[in-house]
N, C-alpha and C positions, 0 to 999 in steps of 0.2 A: 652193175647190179644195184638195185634199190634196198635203202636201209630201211631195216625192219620198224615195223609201228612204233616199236615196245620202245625201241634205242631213240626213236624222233621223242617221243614221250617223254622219254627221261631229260633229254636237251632241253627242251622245254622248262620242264620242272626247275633244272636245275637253273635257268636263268632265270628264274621267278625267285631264288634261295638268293642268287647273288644279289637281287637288285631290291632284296627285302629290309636290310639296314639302310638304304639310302631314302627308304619311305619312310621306315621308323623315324630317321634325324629331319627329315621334311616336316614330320607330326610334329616331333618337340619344339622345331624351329616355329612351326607356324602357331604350337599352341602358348607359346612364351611373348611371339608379337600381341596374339589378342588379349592375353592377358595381361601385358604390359600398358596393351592401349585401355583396358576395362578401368584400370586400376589408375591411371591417369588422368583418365573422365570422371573418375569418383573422388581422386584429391582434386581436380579443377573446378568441379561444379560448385555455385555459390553457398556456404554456409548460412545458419540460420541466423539472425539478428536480434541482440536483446538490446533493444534500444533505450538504456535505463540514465534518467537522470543524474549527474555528475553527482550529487549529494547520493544517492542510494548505489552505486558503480560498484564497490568497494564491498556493500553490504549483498548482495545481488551475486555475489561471487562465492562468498559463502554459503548464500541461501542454495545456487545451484549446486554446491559442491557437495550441501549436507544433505541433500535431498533432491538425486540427479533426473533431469528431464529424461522423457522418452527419445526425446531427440539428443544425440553426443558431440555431433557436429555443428557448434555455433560459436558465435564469438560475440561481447558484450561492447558495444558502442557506447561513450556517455554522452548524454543529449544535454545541450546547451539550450537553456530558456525553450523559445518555441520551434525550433528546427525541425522544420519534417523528415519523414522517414524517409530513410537515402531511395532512391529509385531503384527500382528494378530489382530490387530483393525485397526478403520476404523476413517475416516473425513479428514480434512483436513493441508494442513500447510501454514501456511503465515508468510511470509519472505519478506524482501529486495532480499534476496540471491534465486533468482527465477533460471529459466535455464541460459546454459551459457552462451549465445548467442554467435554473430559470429565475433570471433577472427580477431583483424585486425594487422596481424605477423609484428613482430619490432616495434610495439606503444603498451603502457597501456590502450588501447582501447577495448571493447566489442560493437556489434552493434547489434540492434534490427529494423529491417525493417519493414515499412508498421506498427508498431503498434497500430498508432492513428487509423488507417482502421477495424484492422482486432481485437485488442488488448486479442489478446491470443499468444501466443511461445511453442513450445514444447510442449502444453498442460499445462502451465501455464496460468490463467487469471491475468489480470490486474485489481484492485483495486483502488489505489491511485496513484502518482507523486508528485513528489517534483524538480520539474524542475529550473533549475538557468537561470534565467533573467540578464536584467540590469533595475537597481534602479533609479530611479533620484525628484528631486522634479518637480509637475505639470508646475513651473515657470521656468524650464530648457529645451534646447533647447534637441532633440530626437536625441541620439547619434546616427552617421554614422560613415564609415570607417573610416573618416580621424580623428575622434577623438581618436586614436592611435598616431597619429607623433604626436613627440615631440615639435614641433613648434605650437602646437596646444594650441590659449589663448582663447578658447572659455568658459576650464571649465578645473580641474583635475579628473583622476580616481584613487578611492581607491579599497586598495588590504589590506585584512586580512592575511598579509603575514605570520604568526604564525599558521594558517593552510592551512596544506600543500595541502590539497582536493582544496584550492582555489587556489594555486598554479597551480595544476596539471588542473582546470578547466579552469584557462588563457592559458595553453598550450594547453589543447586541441583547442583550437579557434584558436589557433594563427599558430599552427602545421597542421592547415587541408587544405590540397592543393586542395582541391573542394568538393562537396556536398559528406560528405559520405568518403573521399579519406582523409586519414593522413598521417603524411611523416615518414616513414618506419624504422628507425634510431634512435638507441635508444642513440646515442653517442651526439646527435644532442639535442636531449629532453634532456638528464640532464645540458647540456652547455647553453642551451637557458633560463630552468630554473633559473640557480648559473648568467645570464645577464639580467634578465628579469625587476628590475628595473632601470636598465642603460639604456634602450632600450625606454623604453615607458615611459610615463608621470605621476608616482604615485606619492605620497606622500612619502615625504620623513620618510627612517627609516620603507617603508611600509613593511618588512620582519617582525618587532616587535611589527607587531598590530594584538590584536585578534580581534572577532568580537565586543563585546560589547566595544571598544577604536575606533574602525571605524566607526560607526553609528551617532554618535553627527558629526562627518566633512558633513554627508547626509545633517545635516538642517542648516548650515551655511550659509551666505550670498553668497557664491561664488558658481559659478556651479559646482555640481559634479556628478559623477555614480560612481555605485558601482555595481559590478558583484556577484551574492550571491545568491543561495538558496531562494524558495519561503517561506520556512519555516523560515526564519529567517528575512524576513522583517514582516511576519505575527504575528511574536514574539513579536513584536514593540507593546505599548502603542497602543489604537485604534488613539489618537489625536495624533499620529506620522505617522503609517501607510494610516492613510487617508490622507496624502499633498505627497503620493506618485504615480510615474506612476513606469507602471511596460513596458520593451519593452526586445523583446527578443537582442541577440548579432547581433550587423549591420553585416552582406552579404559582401565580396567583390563583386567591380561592376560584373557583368553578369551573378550572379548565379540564377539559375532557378527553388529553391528547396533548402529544409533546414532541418536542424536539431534538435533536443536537449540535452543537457546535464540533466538526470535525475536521484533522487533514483528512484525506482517504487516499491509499494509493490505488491508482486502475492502470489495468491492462487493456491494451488492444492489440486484436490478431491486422496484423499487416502483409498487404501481397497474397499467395495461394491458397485458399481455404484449406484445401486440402493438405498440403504438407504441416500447415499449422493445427489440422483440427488433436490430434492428440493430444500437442502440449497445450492448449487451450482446455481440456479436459484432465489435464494434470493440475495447470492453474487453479481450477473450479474446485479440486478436491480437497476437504477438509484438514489432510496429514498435511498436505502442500501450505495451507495457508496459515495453518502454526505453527510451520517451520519459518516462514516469511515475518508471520506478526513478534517470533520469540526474537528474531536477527532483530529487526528496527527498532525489537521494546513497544510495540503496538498491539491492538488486539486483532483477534482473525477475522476475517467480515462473515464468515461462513458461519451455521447455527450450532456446528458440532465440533466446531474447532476447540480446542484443547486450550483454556484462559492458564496463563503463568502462574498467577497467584490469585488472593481472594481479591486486592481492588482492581485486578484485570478481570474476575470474574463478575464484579458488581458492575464492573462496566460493559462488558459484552453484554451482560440482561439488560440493561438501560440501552443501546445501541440495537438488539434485537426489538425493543418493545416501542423504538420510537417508529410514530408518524411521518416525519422529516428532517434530512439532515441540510443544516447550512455552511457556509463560509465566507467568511470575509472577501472583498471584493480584490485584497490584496492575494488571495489562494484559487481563485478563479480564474479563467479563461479561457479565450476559443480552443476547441479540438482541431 
């Protein structure tokens, strides 16, 4: 006798009930490999690269920390002198030692044109500056050219003459035969340097001053300037650095355009445009690059960047309004 539909039906059924936990544990099994294997591929694949010069490593770390990239996944390499970016990963490098810019033959000069405009070179972006001013206290009169001759009793200038970067920053001022134009002769720049206190009005014995033995002559009673780095009046005590103005280097009469003496820090996107293009657009943005310039004590390169105080503010207008920036030949070279 044949069993009935109803009863073969239900047999059926019911071994589809029995054999329905052994799918479910198939699911969990199989769905716990790929997601073991997803999760594995995503901690193995290469991280992104901030390839920052061993002087800035340290400060670079805070900057990401105070102000975190789009990307979370990266790790901070310090780069030695010229060392290329490791192969076959991607991000960025950030240097002093940006591209080379443009060779000015027979001087220790590099030029970078239009930057305040355009602020990128070769494909390098612009970050920070640390441009050199003149220092002077609020109650001092606003240096002009003739505050070089030596006949000059309005006030002294001090000179860090024990380093040599302030040496070579008075030469370049004093060596530049017009906007952009330095005088081509390299026999001429080291005899001007070995007469440079004879010539002009420093302080005596100023070849044997570093900077922290020049700084106290700033707040004396007599008028002085001091030609120096932004960073290193920012370095000052706040109740010191605030009884200061900050003015760039006075113009011979009739010039129509100017300059500056600056470090700059730059970036470059390295390896995939594409995974780089965000934080290249974080880079670029104005909150990003005053959280950078307040870490190093520099100014922001960007036009809307947020200046720390007023001689960080006098000098981002002076660094926005210049023509061209320069550096010594000692802050220069190849990208």
């Amino acid at each position: 006798m044949k069993p009935r539909a109803g009863k073969a039906r239900c047999k059926k059924n019911t071994s589809k009930v029995i054999n329905l936990p052994y799918f479910r544990r198939f699911l969990v099994i199989f769905s716990f490999i790929v997601g073991a294997g997803l999760l594995i591929a995503f901690l193995s694949r290469p991280r992104m690269i901030w390839y920052v010069d061993e002087d800035f490593s340290a400060s670079w770390a805070r900057i990401l920390r105070d102000s975190p990239p789009p990307i979370s996944r990266y790790e901070i390499v310090p780069r030695t002198a010229d060392a290329p970016f490791p192969q076959g990963r991607f991000g960025f490098t950030v240097s002093r030692y940006g591209p080379e810019g443009e060779s000015v033959e027979g001087t220790p000069v590099a030029l970078y044109r239009d930057l305040s405009r355009t602020r990128v070179y070769d494909g390098w972006m612009t970050l920070a500056l640390d441009p050199w001013m003149v220092f002077r206290m609020h109650r001092d009169p606003e240096p002009v050219w003739s505050f070089l001759d030596n006949s000059n009793t309005q006030g002294s200038i001090l000179l860090a003459g024990s380093d040599h970067r302030a040496v070579q920053a008075w030469l370049c001022q004093l060596l530049q035969e017009g906007p952009g134009v330095f005088l081509a002769d390299s026999g001429v720049w080291q005899e001007k340097g070995r007469s440079l206190v004879r010539e002009y009005p420093f302080q005596s014995g100023a070849f044997s001053y570093s900077w922290p033995q020049v700084w106290p002559l700033v707040f004396r009673a007599d008028a002085a300037w001091i030609y120096a780095p932004l960073s290193q009046a920012r370095s000052l005590p706040p109740f010191r650095s605030g009884l200061l103005d900050a003015t760039r280097f006075p113009d011979p009469p009739g010039w129509d355009r100017y300059g500056l003496q600056a470090d700059i820090l730059w970036a470059k996107a390295q390896g995939n445009e594409r995974r780089t293009a965000a934080v290249a657009m974080w880079l670029r943005d104005a909150g990003t690059q005053t959280v950078i310039a307040n870490t190093i004590e520099w100014i922001p390169a960007h036009p809307s960047g947020t200046p720390f105080n007023t001689i960080s503010w006098e000098t981002q207008m002076a660094w926005l309004r210049s023509s061209y920036i320069w550096q010594g030949a000692d802050n220069a070279q190849d990208s």
